[in-house]
C-alpha positions in Angstrom: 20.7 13.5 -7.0 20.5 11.2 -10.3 18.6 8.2 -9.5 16.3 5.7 -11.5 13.3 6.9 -9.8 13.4 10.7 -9.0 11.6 12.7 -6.2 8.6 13.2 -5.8 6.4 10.4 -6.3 3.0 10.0 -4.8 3.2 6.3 -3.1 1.5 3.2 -4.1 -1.9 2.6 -1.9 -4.3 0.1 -0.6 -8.0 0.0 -1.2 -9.8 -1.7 1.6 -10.9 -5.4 1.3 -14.1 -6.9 3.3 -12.7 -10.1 4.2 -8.7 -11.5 3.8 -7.7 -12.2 0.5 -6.5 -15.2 -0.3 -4.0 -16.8 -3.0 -0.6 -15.9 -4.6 -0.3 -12.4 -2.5 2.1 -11.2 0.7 0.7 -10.4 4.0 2.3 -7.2 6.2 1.3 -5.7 9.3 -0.2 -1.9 8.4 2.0 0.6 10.0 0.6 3.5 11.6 2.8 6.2 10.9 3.8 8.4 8.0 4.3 7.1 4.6 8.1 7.7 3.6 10.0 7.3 0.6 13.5 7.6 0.9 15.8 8.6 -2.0 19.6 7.9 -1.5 22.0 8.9 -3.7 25.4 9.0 -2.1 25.3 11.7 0.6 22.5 13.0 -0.5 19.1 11.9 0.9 15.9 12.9 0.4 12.5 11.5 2.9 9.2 12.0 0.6 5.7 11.8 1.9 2.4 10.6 0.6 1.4 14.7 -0.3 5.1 15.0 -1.9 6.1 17.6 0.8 10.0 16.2 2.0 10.2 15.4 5.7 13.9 16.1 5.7 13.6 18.7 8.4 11.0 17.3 10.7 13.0 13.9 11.5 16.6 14.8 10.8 17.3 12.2 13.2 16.8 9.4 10.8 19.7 10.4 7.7 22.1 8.8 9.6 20.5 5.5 10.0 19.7 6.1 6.9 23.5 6.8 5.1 24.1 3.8 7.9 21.4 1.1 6.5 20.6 1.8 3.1 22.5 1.0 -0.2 24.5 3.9 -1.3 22.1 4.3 -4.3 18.7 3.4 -3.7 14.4 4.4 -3.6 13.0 2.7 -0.5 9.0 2.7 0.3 8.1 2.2 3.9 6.5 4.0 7.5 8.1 6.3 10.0 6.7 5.9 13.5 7.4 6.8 16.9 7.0 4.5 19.6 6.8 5.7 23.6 7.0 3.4 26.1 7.4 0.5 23.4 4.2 1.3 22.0 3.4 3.0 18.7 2.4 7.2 19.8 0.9 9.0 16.3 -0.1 11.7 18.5 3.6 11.7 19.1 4.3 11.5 15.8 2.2 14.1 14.8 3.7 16.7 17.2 7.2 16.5 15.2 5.5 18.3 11.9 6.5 21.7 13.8 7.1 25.4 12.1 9.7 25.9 14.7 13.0 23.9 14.3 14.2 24.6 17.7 10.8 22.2 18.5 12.1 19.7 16.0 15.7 19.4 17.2 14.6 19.0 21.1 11.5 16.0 19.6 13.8 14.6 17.9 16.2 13.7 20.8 13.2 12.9 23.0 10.7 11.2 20.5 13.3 9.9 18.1 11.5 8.4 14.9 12.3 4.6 13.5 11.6 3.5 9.8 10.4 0.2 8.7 10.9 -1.0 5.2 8.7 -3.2 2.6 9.4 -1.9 -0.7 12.6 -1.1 -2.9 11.7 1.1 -6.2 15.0 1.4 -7.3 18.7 -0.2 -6.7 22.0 0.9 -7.8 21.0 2.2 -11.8 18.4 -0.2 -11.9 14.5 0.8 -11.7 12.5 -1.9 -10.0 8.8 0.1 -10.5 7.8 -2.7 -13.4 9.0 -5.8 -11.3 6.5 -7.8 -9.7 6.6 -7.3 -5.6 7.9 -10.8 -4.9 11.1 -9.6 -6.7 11.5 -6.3 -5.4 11.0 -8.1 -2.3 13.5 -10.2 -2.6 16.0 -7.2 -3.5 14.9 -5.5 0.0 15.4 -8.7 1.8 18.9 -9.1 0.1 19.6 -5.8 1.0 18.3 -5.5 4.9 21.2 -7.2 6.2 22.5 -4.4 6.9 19.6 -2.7 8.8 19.4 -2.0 12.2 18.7 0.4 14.9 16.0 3.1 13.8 15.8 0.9 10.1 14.0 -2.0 10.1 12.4 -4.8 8.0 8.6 -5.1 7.7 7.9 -8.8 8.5 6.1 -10.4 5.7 4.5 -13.7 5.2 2.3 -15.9 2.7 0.6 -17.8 5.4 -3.0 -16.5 6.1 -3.5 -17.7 9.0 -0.3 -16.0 10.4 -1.2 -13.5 9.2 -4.7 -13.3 11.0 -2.5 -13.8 14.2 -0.6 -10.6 13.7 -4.0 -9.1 12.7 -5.5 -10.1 16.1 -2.4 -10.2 18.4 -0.2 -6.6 17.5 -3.3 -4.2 17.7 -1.8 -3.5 21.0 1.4 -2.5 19.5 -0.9 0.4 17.2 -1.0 -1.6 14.1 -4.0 -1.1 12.6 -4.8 -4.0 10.2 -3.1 -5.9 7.4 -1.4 -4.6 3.9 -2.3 -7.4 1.1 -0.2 -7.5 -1.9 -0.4 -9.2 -4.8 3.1 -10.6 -5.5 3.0 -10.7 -9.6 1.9 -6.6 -9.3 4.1 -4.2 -10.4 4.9 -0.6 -8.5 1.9 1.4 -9.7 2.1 5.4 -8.8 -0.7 6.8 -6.2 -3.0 3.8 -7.4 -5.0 1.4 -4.9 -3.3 -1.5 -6.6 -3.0 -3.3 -2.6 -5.4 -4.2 -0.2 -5.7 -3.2 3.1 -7.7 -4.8 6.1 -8.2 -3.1 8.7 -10.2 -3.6 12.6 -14.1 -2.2 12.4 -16.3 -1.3 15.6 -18.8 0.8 16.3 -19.6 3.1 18.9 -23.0 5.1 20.2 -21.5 9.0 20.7 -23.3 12.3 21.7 -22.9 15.1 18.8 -21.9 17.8 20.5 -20.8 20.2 17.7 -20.3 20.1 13.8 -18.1 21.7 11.2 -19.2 23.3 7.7 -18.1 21.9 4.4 -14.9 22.9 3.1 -17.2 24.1 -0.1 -19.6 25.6 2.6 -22.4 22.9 1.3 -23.4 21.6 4.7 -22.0 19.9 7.3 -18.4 18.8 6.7 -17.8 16.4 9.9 -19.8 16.0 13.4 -18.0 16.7 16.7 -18.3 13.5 19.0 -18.2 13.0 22.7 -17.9 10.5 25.5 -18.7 10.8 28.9 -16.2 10.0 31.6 -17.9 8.1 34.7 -17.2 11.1 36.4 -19.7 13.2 33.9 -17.6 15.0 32.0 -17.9 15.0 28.6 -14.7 14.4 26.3 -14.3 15.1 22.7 -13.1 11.7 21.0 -13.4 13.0 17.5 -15.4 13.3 14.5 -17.1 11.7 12.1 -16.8 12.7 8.7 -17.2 11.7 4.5 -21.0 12.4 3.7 -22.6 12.5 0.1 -23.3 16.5 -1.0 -27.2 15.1 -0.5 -26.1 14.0 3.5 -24.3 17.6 4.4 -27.3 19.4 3.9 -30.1 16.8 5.4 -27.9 16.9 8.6 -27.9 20.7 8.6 -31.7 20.2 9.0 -31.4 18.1 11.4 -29.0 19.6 13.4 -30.8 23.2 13.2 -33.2 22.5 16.1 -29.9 21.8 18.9 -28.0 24.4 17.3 -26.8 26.7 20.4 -26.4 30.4 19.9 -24.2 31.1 23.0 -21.4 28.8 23.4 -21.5 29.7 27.4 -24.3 27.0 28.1 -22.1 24.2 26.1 -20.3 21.6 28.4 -16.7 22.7 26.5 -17.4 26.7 26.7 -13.9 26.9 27.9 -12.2 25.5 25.1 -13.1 28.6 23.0 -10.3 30.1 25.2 -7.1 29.9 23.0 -4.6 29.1 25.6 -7.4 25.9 26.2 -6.2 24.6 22.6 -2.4 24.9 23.2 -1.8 21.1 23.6 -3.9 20.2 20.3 -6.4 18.1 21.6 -9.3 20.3 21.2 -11.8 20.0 18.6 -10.9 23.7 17.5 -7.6 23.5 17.6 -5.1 24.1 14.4 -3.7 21.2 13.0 -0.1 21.3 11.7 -0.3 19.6 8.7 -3.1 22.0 7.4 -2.8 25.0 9.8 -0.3 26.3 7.3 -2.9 26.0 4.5 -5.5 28.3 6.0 -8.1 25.2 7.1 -11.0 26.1 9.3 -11.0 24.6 12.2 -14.1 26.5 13.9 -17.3 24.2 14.8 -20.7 25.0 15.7 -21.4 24.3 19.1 -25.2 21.9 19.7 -26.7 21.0 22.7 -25.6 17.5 23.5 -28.4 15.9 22.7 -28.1 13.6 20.2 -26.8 10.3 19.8 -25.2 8.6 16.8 -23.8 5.9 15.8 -20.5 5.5 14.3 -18.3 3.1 12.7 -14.3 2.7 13.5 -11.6 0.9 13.1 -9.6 1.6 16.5 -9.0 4.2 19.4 -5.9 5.6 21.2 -5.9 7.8 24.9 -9.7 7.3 24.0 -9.5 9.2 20.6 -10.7 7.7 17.3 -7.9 6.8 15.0 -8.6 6.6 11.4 -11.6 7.4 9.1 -15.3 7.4 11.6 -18.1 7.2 9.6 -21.7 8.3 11.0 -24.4 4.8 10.3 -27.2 6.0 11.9 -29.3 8.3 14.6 -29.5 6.3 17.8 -33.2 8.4 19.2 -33.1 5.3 21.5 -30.6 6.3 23.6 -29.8 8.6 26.4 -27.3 11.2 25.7 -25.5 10.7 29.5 -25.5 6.4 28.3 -22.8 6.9 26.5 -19.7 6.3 27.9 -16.1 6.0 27.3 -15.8 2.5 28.6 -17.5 1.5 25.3 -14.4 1.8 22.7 -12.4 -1.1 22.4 -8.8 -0.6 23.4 -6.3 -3.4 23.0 -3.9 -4.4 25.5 -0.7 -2.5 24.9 2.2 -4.9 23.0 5.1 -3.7 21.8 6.4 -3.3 18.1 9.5 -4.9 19.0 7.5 -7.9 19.2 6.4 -8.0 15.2 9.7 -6.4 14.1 11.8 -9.2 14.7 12.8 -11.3 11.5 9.6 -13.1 10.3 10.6 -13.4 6.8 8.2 -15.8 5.1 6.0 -16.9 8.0 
C-alpha cells in the first residue's frame, strides 16, 4: 500500500459544545458506531479504528462494498454500524469484536455491518489533510456517486434549524446528537478540532456495587440499578470519571454499605460464570479490553443508596455513552427508582436520515 496518507492514524474528534454552534460550519448527524478509516489502495484495503487496531477481520463483510464504492485510491473517514430491525444495535455491534473467527464469519452473515462516509483524507496521489472540510467535502460528494448498499453518505447540512430537526427527530434511529464542523478547518490528527452535541438527562439510580481505580486510588466507577415494576433490580450501568480527590471521598462513603458476603446481594447469582456468558453483567469481560488483562470484578453494597446521574441516552434500558454521578439523592427511596424513568425514544429507522440530504 503506497498512499498519501498511510495507516495508522488516530481520527480527528469532537469536543462537546453547550448549545449549537452557529455560523460558517456543517451540521451531521453523530453516528453511533465504530470510528473507521478506510485505506484503499487498489486491492488492498485496510479498515482503521480510533485506538489504531485494524478491523479487517472483525467485519470482512464490508471490503467488497468497499473495492465496490470507493475510488480505487483513496483515505475515507466515517462510522461502521449495525442496524437490527432498521434500528441502530451497538450491542450488536459490539458482539462482532470476537477472538474466534468462526463467531465473526457466522455475525457477519447475520449482523452484516454498513459504513457511512463524511470525510475524504486523501484522493488518487493527492493528500487532502490541509484542505479545509468544505473542500474535502465536496471531493466525497463528487465521489459518492458511486455508493451504495452497505456504503453510504452522511447527510450534511448548513441549516441550523434542520439540523435541530435531525437532532430531535432520529434519536429513535440511535443517533446520539450532532457533529459541528467548522468548514475553513483543516484535517487535524486525534485533535477535538469539531464539536459534538449530544442529548443530556438525568436519572435517580440505586448503587448497588463499585469498581476500584485502574491505579487502585479509590473507586474507579459505581455500579447502577433499576428496578423493574416487578422488583427486580437490573444493572443499567455505571457511572464513572471522578477527580483522584472524588475516588477516595466515595470510598468513605461507600464503606458503611459495603457487603462482605455477596450471598445477601439482589445479583448473588451473577457471580456464577456461566451467568455472565451473554455480556450483560456488570462482571462480565469486555472484548475490547478482556484481551488487555482489565478488571472487571466490583464490590458488591447493599442497595441502599441513591444517586443521581447525568446521561445522554439509553438502549434495552442500558446507559449509552459517558454517565456521570451529580449528586447523593438521601431524599429518596432505594425501591422509587424505577426503570420507567429513562427516556427512550420512539424507534426510527436510519434509512430515514441516510437518504440524500446534501445541503439541507
Amino acid at each position: 500500500m503506497d498512499l498519501p496518507v498511510m495507516p495508522p492514524v488516530k481520527p480527528m474528534l469532537a469536543k462537546p459544545a453547550p448549545e449549537l454552534p452557529i455560523g460558517d460550519v456543517s451540521y451531521e448527524p453523530k453516528w453511533d458506531g465504530f470510528r473507521c478509516i478506510v485505506f484503499r489502495d487498489g486491492d488492498e484495503i485496510v479498515m482503521g479504528s480510533r485506538n489504531e487496531k485494524p478491523l479487517n477481520r472483525y467485519f470482512p463483510e464490508m471490503i467488497e462494498p468497499f473495492k465496490a464504492a470507493l475510488p480505487d485510491r483513496c483515505v475515507v473517514d466515517g462510522e461502521i454500524f449495525v442496524a437490527i430491525d432498521g434500528n441502530l444495535d451497538f450491542d450488536a455491534l459490539g458482539q462482532r469484536i470476537h477472538p474466534a473467527e468462526s463467531r465473526v464469519t457466522m455475525l457477519a452473515e447475520t449482523t452484516p455491518a454498513d459504513f457511512v462516509a463524511f470525510d475524504i483524507l486523501a484522493l488518487g496521489n493527492t493528500s487532502l489533510i490541509s484542505s479545509p472540510f468544505r473542500e474535502r467535502r465536496s471531493q466525497l460528494e463528487g465521489v459518492a456517486d458511486r455508493f451504495g448498499g452497505s456504503v453510504h453518505l452522511a447527510p450534511a447540512t448548513g441549516d441550523p434549524v434542520l439540523a435541530m430537526r435531525w437532532f430531535d427527530e432520529f434519536e429513535g434511529a440511535g443517533l446520539d446528537g450532532l457533529i459541528i464542523k467548522p468548514l475553513d478547518a483543516p484535517y487535524e490528527f486525534n485533535k477535538r478540532s469539531q464539536f459534538k452535541l449530544k442529548h443530556v438527562r438525568s436519572a435517580d439510580c440505586v448503587v448497588a456495587g463499585y469498581r476500584m481505580h485502574k491505579s487502585g486510588d479509590g473507586v474507579g466507577s459505581l455500579v447502577l440499578g433499576l428496578y423493574a415494576d416487578d422488583g427486580r433490580l437490573h444493572h443499567v450501568g455505571v457511572a464513572a470519571s471522578f477527580t483522584t480527590k472524588r475516588r477516595g471521598e466515595l470510598v468513605d462513603e461507600l464503606e458503611p454499605s459495603r457487603l462482605d458476603d455477596m450471598a445477601d446481594h439482589p445479583w448473588a447469582e451473577w457471580m456464577d460464570a456461566e451467568a455472565n456468558a451473554d455480556g450483560t453483567m456488570p462482571g462480565a469481560p469486555n472484548r475490547w479490553s478482556g484481551a488487555n488483562g482489565r478488571d472487571h470484578s466490583w464490590i458488591p453494597v447493599r442497595p441502599e443508596r441513591v444517586v443521581e446521574v447525568r446521561y445522554t441516552w439509553t438502549t434495552a434500558g442500558r446507559f449509552r455513552g459517558t454517565t456521570k454521578m451529580v449528586r447523593w439523592r438521601p431524599d429518596r427511596e432505594p425501591q422509587s427508582c424505577k426503570l420507567s424513568q429513562l427516556a427512550e425514544p420512539e424507534p426510527l429507522a436510519p434509512d430515514s436520515l441516510l437518504r440524500p440530504i446534501v445541503g439541507g
